[in-house]
C-alpha positions as a LaTeX table, in Angstrom:
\begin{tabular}{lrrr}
\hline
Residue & $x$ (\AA) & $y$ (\AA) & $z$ (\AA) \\
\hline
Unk1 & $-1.44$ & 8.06 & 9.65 \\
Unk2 & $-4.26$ & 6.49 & 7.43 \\
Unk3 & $-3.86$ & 3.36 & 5.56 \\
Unk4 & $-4.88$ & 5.42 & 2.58 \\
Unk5 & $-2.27$ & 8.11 & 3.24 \\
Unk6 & 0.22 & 5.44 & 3.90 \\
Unk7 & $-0.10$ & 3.93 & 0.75 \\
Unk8 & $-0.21$ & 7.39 & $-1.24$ \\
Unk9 & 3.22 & 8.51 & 0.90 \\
Unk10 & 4.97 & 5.27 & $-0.07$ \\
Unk11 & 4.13 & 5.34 & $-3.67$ \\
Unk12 & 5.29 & 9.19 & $-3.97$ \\
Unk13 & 8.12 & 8.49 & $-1.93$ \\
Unk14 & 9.43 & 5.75 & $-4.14$ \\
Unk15 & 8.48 & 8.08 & $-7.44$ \\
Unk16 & 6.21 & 5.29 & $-8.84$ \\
Unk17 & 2.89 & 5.52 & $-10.56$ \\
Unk18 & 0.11 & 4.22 & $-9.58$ \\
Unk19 & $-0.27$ & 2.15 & $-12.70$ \\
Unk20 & 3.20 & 0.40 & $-11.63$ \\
Unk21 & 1.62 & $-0.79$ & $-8.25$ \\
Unk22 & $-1.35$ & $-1.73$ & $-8.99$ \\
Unk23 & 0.32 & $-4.21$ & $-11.99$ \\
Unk24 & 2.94 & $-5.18$ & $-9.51$ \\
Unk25 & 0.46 & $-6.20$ & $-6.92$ \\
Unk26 & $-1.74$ & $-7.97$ & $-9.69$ \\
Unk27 & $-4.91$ & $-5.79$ & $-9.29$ \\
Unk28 & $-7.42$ & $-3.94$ & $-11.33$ \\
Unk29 & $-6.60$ & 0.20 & $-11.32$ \\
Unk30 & $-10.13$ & 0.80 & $-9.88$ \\
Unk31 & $-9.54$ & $-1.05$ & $-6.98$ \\
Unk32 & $-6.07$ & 0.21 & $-5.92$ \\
Unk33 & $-7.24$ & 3.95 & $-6.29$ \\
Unk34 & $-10.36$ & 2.61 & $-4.02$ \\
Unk35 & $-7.45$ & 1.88 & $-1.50$ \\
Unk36 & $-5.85$ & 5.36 & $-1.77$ \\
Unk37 & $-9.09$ & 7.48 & $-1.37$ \\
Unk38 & $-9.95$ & 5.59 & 1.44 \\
Unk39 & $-13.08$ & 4.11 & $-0.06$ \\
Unk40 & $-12.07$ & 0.24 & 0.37 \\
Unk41 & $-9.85$ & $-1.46$ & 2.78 \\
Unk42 & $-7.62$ & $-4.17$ & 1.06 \\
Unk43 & $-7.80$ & $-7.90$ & 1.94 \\
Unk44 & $-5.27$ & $-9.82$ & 4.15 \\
Unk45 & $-3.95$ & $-11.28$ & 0.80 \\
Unk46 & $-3.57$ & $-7.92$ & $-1.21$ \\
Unk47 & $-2.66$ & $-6.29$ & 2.47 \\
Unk48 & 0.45 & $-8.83$ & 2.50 \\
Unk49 & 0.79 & $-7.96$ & $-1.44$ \\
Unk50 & 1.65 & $-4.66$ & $-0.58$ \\
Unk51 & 3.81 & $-4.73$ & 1.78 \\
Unk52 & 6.06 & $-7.30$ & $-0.03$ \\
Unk53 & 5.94 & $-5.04$ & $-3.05$ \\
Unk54 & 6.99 & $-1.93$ & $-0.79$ \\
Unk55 & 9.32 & $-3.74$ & 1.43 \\
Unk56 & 7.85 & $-2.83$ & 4.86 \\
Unk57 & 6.07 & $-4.28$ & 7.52 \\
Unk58 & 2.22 & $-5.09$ & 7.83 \\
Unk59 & 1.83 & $-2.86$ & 10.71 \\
Unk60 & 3.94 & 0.36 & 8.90 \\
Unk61 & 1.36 & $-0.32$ & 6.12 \\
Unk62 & $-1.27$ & $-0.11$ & 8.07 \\
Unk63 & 0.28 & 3.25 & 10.24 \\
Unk64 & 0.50 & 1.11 & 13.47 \\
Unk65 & 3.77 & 2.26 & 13.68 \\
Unk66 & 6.72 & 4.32 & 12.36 \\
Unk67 & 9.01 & 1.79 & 11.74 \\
Unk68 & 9.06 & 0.21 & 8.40 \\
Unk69 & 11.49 & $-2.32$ & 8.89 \\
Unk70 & 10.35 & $-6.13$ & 8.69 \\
Unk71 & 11.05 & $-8.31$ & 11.70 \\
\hline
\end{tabular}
């Protein structure tokens, strides 16, 4: 799975807009949507951002594996 498809499954799967991540990561609208279409990648810093905000690892994020749990 896509970073891009990642980050649209979590969001759903949590019932959240994208208005509530993209003010809970501190970040302009344009630029999360960029993230979810697949037209930007993120930054380490905003990468890290993310996965705070959704609780779950760096490499679930980023769909290097299936397991979301943080070691």
């Amino acid at each position: 799975m896509s970073f891009s498809q990642r980050l649209v499954e979590l969001r759903k799967s949590r019932n959240l807009t994208q208005k509530q991540v993209y003010e809970g990561v501190s970040m302009s609208m344009l630029g999360y949507q960029r993230y979810e279409y697949g037209a930007r990648e993120p930054s380490f810093q905003k990468l890290i951002a993310l996965a705070d905000y959704f609780d779950v690892s760096l490499d679930y994020l980023v769909g290097r594996s299936e397991d979301p749990t943080r070691h």
